[in-house]
gemmi code that builds the backbone of each chain (N, CA, C; Angstrom):
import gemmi

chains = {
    "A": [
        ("UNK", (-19.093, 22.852, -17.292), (-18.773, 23.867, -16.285), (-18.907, 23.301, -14.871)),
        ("UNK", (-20.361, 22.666, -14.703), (-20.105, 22.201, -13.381), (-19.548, 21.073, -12.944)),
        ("UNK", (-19.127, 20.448, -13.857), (-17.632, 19.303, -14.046), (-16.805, 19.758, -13.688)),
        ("UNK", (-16.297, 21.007, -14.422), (-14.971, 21.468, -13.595), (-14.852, 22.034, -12.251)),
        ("UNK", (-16.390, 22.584, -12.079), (-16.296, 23.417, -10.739), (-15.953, 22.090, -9.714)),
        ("UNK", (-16.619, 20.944, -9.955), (-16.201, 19.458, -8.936), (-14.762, 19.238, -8.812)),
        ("UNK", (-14.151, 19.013, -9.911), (-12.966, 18.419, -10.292), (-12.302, 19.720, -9.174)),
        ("UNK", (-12.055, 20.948, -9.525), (-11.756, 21.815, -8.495), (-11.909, 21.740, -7.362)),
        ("UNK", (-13.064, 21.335, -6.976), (-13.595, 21.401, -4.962), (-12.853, 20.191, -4.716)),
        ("UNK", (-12.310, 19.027, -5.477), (-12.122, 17.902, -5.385), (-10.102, 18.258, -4.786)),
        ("UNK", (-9.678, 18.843, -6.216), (-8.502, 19.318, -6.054), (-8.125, 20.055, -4.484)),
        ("UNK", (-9.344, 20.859, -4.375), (-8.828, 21.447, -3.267), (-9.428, 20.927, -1.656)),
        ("UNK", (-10.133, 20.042, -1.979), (-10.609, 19.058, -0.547), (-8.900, 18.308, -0.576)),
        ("UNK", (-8.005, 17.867, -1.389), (-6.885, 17.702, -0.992), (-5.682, 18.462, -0.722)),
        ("UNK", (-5.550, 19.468, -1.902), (-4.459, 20.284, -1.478), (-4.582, 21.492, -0.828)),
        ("UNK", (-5.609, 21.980, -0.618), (-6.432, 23.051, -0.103), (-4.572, 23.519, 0.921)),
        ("UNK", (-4.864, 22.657, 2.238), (-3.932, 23.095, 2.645), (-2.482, 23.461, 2.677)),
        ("UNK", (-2.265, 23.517, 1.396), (-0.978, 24.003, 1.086), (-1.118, 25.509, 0.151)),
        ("UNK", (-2.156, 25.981, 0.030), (-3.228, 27.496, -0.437), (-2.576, 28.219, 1.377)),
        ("UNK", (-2.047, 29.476, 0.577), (-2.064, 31.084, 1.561), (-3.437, 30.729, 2.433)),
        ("UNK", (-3.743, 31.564, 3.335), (-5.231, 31.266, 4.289), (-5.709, 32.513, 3.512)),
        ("UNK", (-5.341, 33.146, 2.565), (-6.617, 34.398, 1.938), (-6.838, 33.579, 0.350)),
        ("UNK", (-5.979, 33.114, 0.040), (-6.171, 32.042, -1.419), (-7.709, 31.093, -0.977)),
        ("UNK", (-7.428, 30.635, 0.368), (-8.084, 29.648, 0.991), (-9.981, 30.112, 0.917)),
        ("UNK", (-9.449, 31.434, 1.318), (-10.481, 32.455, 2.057), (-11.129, 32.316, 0.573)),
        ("UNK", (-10.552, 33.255, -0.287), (-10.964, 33.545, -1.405), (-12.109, 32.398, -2.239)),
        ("UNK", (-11.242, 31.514, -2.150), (-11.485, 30.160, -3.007), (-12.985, 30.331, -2.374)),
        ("UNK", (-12.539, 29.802, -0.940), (-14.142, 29.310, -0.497), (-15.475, 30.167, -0.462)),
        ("UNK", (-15.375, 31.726, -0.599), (-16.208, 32.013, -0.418), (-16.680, 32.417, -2.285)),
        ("UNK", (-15.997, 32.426, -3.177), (-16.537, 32.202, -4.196), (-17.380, 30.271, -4.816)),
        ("UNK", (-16.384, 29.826, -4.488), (-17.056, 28.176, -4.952), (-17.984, 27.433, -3.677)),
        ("UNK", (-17.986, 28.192, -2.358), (-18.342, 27.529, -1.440), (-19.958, 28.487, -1.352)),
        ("UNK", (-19.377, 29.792, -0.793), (-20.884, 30.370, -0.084), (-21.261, 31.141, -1.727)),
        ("UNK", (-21.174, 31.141, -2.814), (-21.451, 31.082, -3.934), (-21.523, 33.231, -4.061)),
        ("UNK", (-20.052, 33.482, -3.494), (-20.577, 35.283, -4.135), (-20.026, 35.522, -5.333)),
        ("UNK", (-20.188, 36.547, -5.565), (-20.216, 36.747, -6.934), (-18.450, 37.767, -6.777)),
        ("UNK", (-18.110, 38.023, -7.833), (-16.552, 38.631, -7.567), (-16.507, 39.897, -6.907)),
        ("UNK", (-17.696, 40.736, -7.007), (-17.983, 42.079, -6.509), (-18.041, 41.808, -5.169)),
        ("UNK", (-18.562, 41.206, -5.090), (-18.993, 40.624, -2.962), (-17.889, 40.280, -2.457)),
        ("UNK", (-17.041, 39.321, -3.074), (-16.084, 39.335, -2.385), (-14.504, 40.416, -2.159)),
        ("UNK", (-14.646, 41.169, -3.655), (-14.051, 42.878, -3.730), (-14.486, 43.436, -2.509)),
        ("UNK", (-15.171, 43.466, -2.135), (-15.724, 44.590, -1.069), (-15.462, 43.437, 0.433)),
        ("UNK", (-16.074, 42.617, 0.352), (-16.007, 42.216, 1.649), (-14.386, 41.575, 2.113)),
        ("UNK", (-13.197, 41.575, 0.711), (-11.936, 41.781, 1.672), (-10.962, 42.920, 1.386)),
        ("UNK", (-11.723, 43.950, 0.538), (-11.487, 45.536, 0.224), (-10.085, 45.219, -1.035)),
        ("UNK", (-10.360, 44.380, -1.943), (-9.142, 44.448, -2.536), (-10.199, 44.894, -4.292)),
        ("UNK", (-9.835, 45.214, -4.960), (-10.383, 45.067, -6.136), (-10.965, 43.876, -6.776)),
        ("UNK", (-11.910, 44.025, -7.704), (-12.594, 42.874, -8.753), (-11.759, 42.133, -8.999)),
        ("UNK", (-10.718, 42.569, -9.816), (-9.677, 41.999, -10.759), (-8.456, 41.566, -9.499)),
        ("UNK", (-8.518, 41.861, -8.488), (-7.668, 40.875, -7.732), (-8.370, 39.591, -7.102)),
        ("UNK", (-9.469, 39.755, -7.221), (-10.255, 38.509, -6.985), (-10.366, 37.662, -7.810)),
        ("UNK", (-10.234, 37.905, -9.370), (-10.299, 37.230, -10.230), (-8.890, 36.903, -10.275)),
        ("UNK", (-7.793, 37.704, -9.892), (-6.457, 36.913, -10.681), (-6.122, 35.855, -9.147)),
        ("UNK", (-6.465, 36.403, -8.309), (-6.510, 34.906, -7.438), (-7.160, 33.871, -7.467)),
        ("UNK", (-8.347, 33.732, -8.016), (-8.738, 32.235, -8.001), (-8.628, 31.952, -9.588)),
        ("UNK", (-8.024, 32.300, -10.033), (-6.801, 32.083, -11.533), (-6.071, 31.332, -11.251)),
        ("UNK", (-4.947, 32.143, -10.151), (-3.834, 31.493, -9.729), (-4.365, 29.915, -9.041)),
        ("UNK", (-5.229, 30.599, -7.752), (-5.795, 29.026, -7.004), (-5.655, 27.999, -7.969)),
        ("UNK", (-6.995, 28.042, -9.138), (-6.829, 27.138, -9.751), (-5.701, 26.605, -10.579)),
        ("UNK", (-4.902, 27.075, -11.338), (-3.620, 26.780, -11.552), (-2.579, 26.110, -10.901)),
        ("UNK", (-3.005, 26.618, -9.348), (-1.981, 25.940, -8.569), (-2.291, 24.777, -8.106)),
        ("UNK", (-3.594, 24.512, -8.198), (-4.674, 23.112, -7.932), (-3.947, 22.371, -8.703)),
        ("UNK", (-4.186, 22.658, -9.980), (-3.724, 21.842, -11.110), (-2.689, 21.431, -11.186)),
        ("UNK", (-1.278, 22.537, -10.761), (-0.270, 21.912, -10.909), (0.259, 20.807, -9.682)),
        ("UNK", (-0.111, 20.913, -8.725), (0.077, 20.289, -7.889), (-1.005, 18.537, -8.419)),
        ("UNK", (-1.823, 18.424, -8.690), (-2.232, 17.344, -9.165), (-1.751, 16.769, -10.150)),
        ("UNK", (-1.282, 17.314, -11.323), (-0.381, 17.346, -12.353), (1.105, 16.721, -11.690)),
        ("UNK", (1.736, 16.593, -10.718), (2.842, 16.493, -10.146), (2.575, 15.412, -9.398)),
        ("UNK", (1.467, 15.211, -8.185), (1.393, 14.447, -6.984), (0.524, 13.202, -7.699)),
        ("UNK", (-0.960, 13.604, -8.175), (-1.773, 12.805, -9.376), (-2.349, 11.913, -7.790)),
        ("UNK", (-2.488, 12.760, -7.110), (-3.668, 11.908, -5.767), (-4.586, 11.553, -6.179)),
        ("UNK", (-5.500, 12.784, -6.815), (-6.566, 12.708, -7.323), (-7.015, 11.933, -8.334)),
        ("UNK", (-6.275, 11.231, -8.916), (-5.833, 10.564, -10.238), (-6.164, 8.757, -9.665)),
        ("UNK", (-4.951, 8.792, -8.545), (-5.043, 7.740, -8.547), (-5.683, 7.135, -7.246)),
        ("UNK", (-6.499, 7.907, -6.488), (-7.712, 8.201, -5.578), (-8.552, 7.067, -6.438)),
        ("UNK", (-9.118, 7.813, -7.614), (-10.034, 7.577, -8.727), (-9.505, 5.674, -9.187)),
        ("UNK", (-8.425, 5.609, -9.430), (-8.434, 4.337, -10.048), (-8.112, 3.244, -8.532)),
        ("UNK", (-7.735, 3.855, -7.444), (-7.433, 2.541, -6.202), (-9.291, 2.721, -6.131)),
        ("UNK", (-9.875, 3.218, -5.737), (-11.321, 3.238, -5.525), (-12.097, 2.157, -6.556)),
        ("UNK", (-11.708, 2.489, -8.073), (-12.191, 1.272, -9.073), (-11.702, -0.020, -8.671)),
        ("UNK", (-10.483, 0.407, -8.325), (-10.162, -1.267, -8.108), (-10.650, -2.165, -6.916)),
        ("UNK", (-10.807, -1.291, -5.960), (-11.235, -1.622, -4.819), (-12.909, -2.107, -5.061)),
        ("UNK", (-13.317, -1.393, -6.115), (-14.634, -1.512, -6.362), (-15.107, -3.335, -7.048)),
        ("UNK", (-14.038, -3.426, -7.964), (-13.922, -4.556, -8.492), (-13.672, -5.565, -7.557)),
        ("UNK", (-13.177, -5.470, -6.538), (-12.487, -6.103, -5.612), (-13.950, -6.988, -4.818)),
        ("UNK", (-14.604, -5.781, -4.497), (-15.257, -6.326, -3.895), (-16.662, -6.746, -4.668)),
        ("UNK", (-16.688, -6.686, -6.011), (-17.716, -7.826, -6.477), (-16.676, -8.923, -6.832)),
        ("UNK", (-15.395, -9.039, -6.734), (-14.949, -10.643, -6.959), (-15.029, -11.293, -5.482)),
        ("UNK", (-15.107, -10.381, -4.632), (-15.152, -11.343, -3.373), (-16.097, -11.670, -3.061)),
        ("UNK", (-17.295, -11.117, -3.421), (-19.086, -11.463, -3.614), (-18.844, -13.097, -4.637)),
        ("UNK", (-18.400, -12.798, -5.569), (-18.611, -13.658, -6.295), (-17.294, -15.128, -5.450)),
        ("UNK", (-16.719, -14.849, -4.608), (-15.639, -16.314, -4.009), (-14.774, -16.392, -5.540)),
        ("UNK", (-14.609, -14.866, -5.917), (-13.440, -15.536, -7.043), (-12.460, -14.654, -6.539)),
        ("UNK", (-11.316, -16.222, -6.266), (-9.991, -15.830, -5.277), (-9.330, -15.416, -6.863)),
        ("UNK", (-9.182, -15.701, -7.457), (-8.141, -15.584, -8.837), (-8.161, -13.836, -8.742)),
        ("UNK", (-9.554, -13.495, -8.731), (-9.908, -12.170, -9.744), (-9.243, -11.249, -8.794)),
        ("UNK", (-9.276, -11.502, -7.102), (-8.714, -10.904, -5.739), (-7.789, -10.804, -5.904)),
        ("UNK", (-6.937, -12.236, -6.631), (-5.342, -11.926, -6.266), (-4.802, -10.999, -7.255)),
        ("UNK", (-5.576, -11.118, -8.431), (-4.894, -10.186, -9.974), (-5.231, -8.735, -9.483)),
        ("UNK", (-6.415, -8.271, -8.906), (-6.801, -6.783, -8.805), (-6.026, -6.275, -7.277)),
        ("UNK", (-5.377, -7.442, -6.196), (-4.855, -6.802, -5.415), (-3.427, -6.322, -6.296)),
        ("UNK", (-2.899, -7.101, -6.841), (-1.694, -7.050, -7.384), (-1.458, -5.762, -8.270)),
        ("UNK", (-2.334, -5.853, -8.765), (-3.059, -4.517, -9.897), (-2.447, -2.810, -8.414)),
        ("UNK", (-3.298, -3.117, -7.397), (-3.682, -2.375, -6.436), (-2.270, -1.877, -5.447)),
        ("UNK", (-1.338, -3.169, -5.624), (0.219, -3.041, -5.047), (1.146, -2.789, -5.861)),
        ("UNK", (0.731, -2.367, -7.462), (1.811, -1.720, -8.202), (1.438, -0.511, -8.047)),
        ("UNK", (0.088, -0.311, -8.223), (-0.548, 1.447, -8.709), (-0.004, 2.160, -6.903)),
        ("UNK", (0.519, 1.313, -6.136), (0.604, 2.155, -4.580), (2.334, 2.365, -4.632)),
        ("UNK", (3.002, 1.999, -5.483), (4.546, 1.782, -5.319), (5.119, 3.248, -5.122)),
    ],
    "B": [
        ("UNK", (20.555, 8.214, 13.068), (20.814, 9.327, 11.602), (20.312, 8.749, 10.161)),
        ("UNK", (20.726, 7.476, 9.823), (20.714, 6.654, 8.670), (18.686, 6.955, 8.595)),
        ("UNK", (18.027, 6.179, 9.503), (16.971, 6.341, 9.415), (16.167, 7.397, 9.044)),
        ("UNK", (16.960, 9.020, 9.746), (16.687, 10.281, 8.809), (16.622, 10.080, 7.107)),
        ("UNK", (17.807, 9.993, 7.012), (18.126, 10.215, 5.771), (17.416, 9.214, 4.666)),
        ("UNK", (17.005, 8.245, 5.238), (16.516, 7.479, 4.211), (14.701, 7.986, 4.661)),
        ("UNK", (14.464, 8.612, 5.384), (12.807, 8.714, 5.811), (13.059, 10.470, 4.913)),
        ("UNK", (14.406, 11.065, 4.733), (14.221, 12.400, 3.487), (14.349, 12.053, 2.240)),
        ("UNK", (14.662, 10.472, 2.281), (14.798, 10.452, 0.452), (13.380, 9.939, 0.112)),
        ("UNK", (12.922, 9.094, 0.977), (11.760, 8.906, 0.672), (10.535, 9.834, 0.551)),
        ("UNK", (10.506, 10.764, 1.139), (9.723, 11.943, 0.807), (10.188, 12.746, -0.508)),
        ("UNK", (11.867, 13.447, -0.590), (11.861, 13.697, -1.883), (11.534, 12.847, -3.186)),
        ("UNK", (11.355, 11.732, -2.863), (10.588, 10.551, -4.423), (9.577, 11.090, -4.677)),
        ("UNK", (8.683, 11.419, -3.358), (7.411, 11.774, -3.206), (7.202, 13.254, -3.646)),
        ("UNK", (7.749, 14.287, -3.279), (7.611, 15.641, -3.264), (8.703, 16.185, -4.176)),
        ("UNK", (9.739, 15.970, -4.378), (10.965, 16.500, -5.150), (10.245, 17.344, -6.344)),
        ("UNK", (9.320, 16.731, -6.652), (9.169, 18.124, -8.441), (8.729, 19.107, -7.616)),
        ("UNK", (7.864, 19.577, -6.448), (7.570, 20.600, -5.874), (8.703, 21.755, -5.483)),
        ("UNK", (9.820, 21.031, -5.345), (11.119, 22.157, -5.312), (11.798, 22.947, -6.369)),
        ("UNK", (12.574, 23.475, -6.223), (12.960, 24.740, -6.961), (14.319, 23.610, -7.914)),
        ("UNK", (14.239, 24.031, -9.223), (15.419, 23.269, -9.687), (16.680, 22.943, -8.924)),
        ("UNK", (16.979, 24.372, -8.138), (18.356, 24.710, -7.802), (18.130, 23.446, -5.797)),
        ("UNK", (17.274, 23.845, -5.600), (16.975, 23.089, -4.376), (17.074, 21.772, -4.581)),
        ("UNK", (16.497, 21.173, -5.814), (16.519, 19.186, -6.065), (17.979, 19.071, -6.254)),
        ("UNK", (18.788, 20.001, -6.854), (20.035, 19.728, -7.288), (20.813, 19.762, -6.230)),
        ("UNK", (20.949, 20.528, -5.081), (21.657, 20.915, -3.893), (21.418, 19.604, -3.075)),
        ("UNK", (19.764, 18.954, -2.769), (19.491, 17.914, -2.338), (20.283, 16.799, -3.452)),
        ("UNK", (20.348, 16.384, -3.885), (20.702, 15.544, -4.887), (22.475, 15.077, -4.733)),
        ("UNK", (22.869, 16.426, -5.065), (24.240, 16.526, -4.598), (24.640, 15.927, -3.292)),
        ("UNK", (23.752, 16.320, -2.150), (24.495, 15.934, -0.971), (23.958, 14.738, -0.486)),
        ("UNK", (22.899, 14.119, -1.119), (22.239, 12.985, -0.190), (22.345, 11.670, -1.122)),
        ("UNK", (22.563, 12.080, -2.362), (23.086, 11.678, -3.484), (24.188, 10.893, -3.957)),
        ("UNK", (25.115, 11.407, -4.052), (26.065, 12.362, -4.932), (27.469, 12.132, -3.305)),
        ("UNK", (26.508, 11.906, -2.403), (27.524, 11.974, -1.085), (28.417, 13.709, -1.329)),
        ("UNK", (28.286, 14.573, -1.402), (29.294, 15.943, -1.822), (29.047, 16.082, -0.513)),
        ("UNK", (30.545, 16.852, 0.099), (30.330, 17.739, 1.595), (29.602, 18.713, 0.899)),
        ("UNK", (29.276, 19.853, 2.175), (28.552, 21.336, 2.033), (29.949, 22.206, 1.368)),
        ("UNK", (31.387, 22.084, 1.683), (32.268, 22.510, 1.172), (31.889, 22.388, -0.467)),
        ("UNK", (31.833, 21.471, -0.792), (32.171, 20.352, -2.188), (31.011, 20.985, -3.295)),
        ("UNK", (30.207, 21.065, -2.416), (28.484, 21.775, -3.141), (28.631, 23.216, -3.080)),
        ("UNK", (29.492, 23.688, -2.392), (29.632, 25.426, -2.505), (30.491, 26.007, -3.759)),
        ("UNK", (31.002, 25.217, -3.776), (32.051, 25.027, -4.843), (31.270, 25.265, -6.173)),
        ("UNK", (31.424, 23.429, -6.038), (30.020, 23.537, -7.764), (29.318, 24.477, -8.129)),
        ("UNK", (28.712, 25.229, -6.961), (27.218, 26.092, -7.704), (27.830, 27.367, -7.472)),
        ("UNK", (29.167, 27.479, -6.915), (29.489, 29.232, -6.475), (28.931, 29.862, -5.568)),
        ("UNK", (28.352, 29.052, -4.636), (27.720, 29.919, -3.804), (28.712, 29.661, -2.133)),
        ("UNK", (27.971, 30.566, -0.849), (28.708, 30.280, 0.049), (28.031, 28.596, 0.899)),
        ("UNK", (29.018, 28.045, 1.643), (29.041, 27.113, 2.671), (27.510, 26.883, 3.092)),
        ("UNK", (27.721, 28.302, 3.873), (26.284, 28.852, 5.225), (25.005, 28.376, 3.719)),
        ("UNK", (25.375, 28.721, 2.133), (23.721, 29.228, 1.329), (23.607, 27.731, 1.403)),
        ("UNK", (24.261, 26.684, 1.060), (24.186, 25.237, 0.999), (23.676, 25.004, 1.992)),
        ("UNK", (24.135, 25.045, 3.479), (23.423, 24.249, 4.337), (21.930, 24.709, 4.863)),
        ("UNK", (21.674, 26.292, 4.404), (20.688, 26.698, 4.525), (19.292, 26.315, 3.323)),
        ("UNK", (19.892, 25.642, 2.504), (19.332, 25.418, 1.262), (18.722, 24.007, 1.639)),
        ("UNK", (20.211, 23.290, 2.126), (19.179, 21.854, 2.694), (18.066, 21.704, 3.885)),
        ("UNK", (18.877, 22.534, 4.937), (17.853, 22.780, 6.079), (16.215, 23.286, 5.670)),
        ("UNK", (16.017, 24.303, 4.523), (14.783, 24.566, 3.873), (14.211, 23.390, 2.771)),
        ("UNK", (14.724, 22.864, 2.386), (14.335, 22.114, 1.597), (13.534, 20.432, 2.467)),
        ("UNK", (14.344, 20.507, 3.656), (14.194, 19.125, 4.476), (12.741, 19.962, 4.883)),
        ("UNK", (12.416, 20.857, 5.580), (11.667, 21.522, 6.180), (10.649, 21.742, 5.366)),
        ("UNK", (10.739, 22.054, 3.795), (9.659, 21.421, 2.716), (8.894, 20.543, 2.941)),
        ("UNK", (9.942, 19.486, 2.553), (9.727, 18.204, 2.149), (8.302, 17.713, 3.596)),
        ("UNK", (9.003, 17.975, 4.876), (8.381, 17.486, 5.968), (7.019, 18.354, 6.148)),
        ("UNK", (6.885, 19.726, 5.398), (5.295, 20.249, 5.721), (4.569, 19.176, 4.954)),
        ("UNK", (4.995, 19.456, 3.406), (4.122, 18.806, 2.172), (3.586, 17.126, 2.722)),
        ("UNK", (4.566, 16.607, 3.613), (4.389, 15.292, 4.160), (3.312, 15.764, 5.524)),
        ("UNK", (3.441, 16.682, 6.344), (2.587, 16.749, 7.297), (0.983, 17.425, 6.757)),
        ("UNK", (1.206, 18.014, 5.604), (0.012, 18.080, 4.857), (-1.169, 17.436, 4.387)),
        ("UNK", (-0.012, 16.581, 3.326), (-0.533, 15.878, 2.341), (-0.755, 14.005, 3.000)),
        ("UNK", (0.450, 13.791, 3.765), (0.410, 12.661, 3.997), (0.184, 11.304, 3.292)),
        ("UNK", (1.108, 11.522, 2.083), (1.353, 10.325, 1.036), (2.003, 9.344, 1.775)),
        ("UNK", (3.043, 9.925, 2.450), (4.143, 8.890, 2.506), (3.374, 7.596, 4.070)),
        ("UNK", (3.050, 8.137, 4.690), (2.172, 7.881, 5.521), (1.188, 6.947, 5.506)),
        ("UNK", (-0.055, 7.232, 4.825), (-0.819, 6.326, 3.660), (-0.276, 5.571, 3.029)),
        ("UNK", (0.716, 5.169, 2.600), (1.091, 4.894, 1.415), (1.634, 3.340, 2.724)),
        ("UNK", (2.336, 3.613, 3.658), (2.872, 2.645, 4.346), (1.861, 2.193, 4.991)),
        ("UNK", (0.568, 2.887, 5.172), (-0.495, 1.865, 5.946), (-1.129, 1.434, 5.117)),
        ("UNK", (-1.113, 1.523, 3.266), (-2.200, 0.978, 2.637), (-1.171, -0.303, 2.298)),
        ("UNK", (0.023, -0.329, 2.327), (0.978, -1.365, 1.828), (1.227, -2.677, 3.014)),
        ("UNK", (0.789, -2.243, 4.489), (0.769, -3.109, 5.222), (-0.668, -3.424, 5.348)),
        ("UNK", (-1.906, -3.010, 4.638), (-3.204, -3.841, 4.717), (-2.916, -4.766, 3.864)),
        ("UNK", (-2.417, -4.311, 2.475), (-2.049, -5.252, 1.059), (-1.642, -6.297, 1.619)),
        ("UNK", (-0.555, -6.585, 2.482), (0.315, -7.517, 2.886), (-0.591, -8.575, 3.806)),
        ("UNK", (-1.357, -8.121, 4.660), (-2.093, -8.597, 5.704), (-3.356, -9.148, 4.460)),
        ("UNK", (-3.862, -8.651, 3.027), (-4.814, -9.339, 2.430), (-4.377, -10.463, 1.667)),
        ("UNK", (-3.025, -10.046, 1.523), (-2.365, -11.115, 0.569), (-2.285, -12.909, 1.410)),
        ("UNK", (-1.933, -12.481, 2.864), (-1.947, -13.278, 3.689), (-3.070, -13.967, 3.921)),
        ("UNK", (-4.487, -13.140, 4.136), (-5.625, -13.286, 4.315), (-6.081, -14.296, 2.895)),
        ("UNK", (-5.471, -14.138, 1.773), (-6.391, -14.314, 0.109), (-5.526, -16.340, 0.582)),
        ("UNK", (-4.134, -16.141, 0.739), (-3.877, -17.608, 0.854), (-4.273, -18.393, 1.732)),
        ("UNK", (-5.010, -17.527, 2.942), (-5.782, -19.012, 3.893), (-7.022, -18.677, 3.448)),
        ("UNK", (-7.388, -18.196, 2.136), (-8.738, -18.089, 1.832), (-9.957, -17.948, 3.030)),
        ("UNK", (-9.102, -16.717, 3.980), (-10.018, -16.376, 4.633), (-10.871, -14.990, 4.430)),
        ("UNK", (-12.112, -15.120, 3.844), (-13.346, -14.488, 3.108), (-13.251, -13.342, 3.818)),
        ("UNK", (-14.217, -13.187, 5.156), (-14.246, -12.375, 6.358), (-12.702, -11.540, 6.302)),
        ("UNK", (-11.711, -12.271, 6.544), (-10.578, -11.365, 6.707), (-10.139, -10.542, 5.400)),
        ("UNK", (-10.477, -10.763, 4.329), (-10.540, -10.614, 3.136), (-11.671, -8.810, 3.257)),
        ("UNK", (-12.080, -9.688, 3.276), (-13.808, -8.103, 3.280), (-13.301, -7.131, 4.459)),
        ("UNK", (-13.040, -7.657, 5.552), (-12.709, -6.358, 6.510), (-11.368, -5.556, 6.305)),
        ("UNK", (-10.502, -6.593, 5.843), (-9.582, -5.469, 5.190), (-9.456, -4.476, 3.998)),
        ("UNK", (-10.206, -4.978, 3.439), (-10.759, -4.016, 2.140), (-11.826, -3.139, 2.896)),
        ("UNK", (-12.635, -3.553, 3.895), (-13.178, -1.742, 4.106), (-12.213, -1.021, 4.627)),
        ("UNK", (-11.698, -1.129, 5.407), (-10.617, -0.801, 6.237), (-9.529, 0.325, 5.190)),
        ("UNK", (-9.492, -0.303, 3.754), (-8.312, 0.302, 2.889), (-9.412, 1.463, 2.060)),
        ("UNK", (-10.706, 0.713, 2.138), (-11.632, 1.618, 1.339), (-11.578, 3.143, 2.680)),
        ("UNK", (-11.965, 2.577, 3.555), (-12.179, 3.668, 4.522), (-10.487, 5.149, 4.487)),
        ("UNK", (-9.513, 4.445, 4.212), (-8.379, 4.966, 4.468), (-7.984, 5.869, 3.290)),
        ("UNK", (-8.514, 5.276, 1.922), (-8.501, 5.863, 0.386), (-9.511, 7.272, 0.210)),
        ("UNK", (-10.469, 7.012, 1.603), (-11.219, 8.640, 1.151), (-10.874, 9.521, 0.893)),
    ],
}
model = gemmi.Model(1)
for chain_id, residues in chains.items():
    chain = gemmi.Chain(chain_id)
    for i, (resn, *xyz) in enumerate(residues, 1):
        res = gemmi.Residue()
        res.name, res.seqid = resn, gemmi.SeqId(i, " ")
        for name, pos in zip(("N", "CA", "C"), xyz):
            atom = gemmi.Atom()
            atom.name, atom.element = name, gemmi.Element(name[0])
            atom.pos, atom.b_iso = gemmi.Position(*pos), 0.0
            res.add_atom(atom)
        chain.add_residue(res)
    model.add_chain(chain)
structure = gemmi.Structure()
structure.add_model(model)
structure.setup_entities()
């Protein structure tokens, strides 16, 4: 559960801004200032169940947009590589630099 | 002009599944496909004015999701560090090596 709640804040630290500003609203004050669905029913006067079918949708739309763009995806693997990168350059191995940049200039094409 | 058009195809590579079937196809057709707006009104049955209004929204897409998201952007400054390390890896210069990798690490956040 709190795997996914990351993977989500993650999704939406990138696409956030392409979220309505009440999707936005919504999102954050359930996963951010932590209310509960009733709190936020009342504090933007819409019903329970429209609070719930919006951060339904949010997340869905997180997804599909990562599902499509795959930032987040490949965020995750330029970062490994970069990671590798820099224990071969600790280690003065030019070979391992040139294979993981190369690695690093296909995954960017 | 040329420079337009090739700075909108390069974003639709990038963004194109985010559009509406009927929108990739209209783009496709004309940037494509070379079709006048006549030629594309035709094909799909619709009027002149819905075609050029179809591309004008679709370009206007393409350019939020890019002022958003900023792939295409990134993508040309992480490909000119690559180039500048590749340069750096054959005078086996170490230092120039390491600062450009924070530099790409810093840019990948």
């Amino acid at each position: 559960m709190l795997e996914k709640i990351t993977h989500l804040n993650e999704l939406f630290d990138i696409y956030g801004q392409l979220l309505t500003t009440k999707q936005k609203r919504i999102f954050e004050l359930y996963y951010h200032e932590d209310l509960s669905l009733g709190e936020i029913a009342e504090e933007e006067e819409i019903s329970r169940q429209a609070v719930y079918d919006t951060l339904k949708r949010v997340a869905h739309l997180l997804e599909n947009y990562e599902r499509v763009l795959q930032i987040q995806k490949q965020k995750k693997e330029n970062y490994e590589l970069i990671r590798k990168m820099e224990l071969a350059i600790e280690k003065k191995d030019f070979n391992g630099i040139k294979g993981l940049l190369e690695i690093l200039k296909e995954n960017m094409r």
